[in-house]
C-alpha positions in Angstrom: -6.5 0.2 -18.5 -10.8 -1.2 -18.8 -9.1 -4.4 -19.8 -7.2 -4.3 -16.5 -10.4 -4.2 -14.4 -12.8 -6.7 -17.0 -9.5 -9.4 -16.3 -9.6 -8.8 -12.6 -13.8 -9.2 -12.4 -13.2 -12.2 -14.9 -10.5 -13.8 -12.7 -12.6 -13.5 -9.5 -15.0 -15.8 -10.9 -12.9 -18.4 -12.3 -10.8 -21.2 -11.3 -8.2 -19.7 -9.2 -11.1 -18.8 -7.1 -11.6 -22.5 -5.8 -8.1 -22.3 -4.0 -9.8 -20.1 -1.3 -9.2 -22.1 2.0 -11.6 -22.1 5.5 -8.6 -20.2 7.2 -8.8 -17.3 5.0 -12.9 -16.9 4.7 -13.3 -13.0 3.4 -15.8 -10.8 3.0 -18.1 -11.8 0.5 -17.5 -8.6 -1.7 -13.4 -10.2 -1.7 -12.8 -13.1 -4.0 -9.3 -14.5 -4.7 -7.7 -13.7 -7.9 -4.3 -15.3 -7.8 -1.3 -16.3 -5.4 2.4 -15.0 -5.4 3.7 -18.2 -6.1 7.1 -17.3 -7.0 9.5 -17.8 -3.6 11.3 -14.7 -4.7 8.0 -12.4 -3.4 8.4 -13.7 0.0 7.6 -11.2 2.4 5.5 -8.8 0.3 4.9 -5.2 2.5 4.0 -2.8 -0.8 1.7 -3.1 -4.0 1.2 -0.5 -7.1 -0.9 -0.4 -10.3 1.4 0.0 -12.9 1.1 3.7 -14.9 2.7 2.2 -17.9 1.5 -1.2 -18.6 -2.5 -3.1 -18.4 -2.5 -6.5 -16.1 1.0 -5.2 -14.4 1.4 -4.7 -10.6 4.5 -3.7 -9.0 5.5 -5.4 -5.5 8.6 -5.3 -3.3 9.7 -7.2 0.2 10.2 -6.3 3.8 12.9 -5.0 5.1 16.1 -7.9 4.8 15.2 -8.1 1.2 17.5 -6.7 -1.7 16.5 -3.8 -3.5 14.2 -5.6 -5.5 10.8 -4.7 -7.5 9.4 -7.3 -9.1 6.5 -7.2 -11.5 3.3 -9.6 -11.5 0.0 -9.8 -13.4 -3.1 -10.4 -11.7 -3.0 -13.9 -11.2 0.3 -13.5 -9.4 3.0 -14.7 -11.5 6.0 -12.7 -11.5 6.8 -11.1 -15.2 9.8 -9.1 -14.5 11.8 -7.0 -12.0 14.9 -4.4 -11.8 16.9 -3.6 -8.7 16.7 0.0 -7.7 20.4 1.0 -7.9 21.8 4.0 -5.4 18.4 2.7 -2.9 19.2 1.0 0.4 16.2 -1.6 1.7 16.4 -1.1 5.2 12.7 -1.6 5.9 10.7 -0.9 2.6 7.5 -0.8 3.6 4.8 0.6 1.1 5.0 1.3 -2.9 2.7 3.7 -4.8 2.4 4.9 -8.1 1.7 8.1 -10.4 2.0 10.3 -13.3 4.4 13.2 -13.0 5.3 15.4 -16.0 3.8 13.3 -18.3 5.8 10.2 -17.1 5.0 7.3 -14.7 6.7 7.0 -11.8 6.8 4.7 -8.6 7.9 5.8 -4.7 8.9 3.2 -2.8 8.8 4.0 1.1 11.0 2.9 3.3 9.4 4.1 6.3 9.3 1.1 9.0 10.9 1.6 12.1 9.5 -1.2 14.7 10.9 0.5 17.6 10.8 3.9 16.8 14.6 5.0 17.0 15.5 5.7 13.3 16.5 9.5 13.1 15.2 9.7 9.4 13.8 7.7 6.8 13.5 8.0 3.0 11.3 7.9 0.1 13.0 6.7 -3.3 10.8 7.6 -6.4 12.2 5.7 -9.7 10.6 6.0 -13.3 8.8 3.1 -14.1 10.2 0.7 -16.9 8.9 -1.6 -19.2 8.1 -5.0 -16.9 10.8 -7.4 -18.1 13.6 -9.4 -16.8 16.2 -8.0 -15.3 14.9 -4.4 -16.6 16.9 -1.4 -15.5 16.0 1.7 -13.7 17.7 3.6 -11.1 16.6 6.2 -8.3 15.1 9.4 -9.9 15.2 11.0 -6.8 14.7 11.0 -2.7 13.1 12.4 -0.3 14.7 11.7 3.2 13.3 13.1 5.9 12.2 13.2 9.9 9.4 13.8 11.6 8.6 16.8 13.6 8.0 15.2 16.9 11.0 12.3 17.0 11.1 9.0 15.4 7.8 7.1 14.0 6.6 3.8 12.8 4.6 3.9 9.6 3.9 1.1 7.1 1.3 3.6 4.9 2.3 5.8 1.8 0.4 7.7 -0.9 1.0 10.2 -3.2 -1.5 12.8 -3.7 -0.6 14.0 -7.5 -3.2 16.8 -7.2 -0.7 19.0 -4.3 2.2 17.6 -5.1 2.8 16.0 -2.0 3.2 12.1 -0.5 1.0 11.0 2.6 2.8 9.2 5.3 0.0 7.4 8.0 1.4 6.0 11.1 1.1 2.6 12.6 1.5 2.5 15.9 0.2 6.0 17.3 -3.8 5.6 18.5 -4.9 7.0 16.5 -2.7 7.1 13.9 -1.6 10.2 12.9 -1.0 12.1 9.2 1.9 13.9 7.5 2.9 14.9 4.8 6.0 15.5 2.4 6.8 17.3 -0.5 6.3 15.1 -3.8 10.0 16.7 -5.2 12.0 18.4 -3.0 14.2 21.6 -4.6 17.8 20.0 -2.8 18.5 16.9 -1.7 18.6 18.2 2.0 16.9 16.1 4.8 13.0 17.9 5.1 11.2 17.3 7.7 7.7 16.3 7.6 4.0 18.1 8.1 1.6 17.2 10.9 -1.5 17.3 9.5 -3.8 15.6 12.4 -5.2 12.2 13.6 -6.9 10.1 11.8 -9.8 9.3 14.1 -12.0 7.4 11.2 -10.3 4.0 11.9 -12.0 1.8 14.7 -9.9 2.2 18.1 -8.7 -1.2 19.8 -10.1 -1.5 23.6 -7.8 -1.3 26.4 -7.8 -5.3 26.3 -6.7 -5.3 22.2 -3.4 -3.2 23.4 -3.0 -5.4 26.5 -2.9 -8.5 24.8 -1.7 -8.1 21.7 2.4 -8.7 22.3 1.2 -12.0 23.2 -1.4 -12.8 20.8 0.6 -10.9 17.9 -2.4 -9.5 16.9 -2.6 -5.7 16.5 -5.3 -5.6 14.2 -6.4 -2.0 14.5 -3.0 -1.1 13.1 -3.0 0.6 9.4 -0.3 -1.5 7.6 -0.9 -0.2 3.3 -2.6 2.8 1.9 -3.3 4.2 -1.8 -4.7 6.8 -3.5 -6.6 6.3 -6.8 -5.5 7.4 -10.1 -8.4 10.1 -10.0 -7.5 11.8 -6.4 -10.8 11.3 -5.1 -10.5 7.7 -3.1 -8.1 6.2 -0.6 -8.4 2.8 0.5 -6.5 2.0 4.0 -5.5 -1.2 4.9 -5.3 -3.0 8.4 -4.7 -6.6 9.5 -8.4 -7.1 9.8 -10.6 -5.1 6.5 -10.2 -2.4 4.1 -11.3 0.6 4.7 -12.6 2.8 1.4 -12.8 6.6 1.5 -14.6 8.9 -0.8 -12.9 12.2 -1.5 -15.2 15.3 -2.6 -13.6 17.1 -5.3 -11.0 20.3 -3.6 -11.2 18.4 -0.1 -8.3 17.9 1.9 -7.4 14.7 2.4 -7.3 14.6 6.6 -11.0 16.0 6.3 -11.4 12.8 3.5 -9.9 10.6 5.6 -12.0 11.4 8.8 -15.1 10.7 7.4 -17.3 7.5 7.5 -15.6 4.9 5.7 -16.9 2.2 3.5 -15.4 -1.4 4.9 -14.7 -5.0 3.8 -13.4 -7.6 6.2 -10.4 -9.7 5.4 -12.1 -12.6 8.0 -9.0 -14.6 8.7 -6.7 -13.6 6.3 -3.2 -14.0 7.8 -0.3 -10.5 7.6 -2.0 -8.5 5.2 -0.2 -6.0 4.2 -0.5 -4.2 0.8 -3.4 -2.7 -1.3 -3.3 -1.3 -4.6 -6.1 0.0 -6.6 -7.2 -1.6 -9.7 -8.3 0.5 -13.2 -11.9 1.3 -11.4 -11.9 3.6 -8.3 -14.3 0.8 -6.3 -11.8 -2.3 -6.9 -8.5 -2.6 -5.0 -6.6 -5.9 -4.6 -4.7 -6.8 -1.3 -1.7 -9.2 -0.8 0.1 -10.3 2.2 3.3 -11.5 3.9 3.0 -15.0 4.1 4.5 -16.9 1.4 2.6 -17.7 -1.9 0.3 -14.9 -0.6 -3.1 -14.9 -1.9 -3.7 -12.2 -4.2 -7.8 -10.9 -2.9 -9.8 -8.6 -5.2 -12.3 -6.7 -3.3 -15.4 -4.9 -4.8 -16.3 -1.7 -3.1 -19.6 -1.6 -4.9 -22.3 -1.6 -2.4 -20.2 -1.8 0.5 -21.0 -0.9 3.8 -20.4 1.8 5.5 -18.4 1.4 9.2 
């Protein structure tokens, strides 16, 4: 997996990085590394490192899509896919991935719910193939469940390998607000999910960002992609406006980890961003949007700022 980060470093400085355009001005420690050119990524709402393959990320579409995940390597270009049989895409939101029992795996979250009224939702987790056309895979298992204190809106996933468990943040509560869920359930029986606490680390929108922002569609405070490196001790969260980068001490809990001062790149102008993945190295995550032919941004947590 080194050559997966020495390509990304490489492609930040190259060519591709001349298609950067004056609407989309990041931070200086983001550079753009590719774009999802292929109209088939339309709408793309989760990214994930793949645990099998170097220069392979996993991405899926919004809810509306099929249930599609489609393979890319870093420049963007789409290498492969497979449709997640016995999975139902109502609004896929986030994707994550990890080792479990020697194998790699990927959870796909479906977990939006725009107007909070969905009784449960569910996480499929799949084993990851080989990144080919038309590969084949099919739901490993589920977790479905509902939240403790009625219906949520979350666009945030992550699975924390070390306990076993995946991490659901919420969008639209201020602040946004933690669970969690058992990585494998013992039955197939509808669990509902662990309040863990606030998030308070994020930067709260004024009275006037929540006033305004129906009409100006711009609810930037919201957390909209989340991951968890390979290691367990970092967790990058993503809004519509920067990247936040978290540093976890080894046998911290991850709400105490997640409440503590950040490290934070903007995104400038970059339009619906909406998932993050991290690279090989622990400081280097890549972030891709909605729009189509998305840029693909590589951002460089070395020497960051602190919020």
């Amino acid at each position: 997996m080194r050559q997966l980060l020495l390509i990304l470093i490489s492609l930040s400085a190259c060519s591709d990085a001349g298609h950067v355009q004056t609407e989309q001005a990041p931070s200086p420690a983001a550079a753009v590394i590719g774009r999802l050119e292929d109209p088939v990524i339309r709408e793309a709402s989760g990214l994930a490192r793949s645990q099998r393959q170097d220069n392979v990320f996993w991405v899926i579409n919004d809810n509306g899509a099929k249930e599609w995940l489609h393979a890319i390597n870093p420049r963007g270009r789409r290498i492969g896919e497979f449709d997640l049989k016995k999975s139902d895409n109502v609004d896929w939101e986030d994707l994550a991935s990890f080792h479990y029992d020697g194998k790699p795996y990927l959870l796909v979250a479906d977990i939006g719910d725009n107007d909070a009224k969905r009784k449960s939702r569910t996480l499929y987790v799949v084993e990851e193939p080989v990144a080919a056309k038309n590969a084949k895979a099919r739901v490993a298992w589920h977790v479905k469940f509902r939240y403790p204190d009625g219906p949520r809106d979350a666009e945030s996933a992550a699975v924390d390998i070390e306990n076993q468990r995946a991490l659901v943040l919420t969008k639209r509560d201020i602040p946004p607000v933690l669970y969690e869920l058992p990585l494998r359930p013992a039955d197939d029986e509808k669990v509902t999910a662990k309040w863990l606490g606030a998030v308070t680390s994020l930067p709260p929108p004024s009275r006037q960002d929540v006033e305004f922002a129906p009409k100006t569609k711009d609810p930037h405070w919201q957390p909209v992609g989340m991951d968890i490196s390979a290691d367990n001790l970092a967790a990058v969260i993503l809004t519509y406006r920067a990247v936040y980068y978290y540093a976890r001490q080894p046998g911290q809990d991850w709400l105490d980890a997640l409440n503590t001062r950040p490290k934070r790149v903007s995104l400038g102008n970059f339009k619906n961003a909406e998932a993050i993945a991290f690279g090989n190295d622990t400081r280097m995550v890549v972030v891709t949007g909605e729009n189509k032919h998305s840029p693909l941004l590589l951002i460089d947590f070395n020497g960051a700022p602190a919020e």
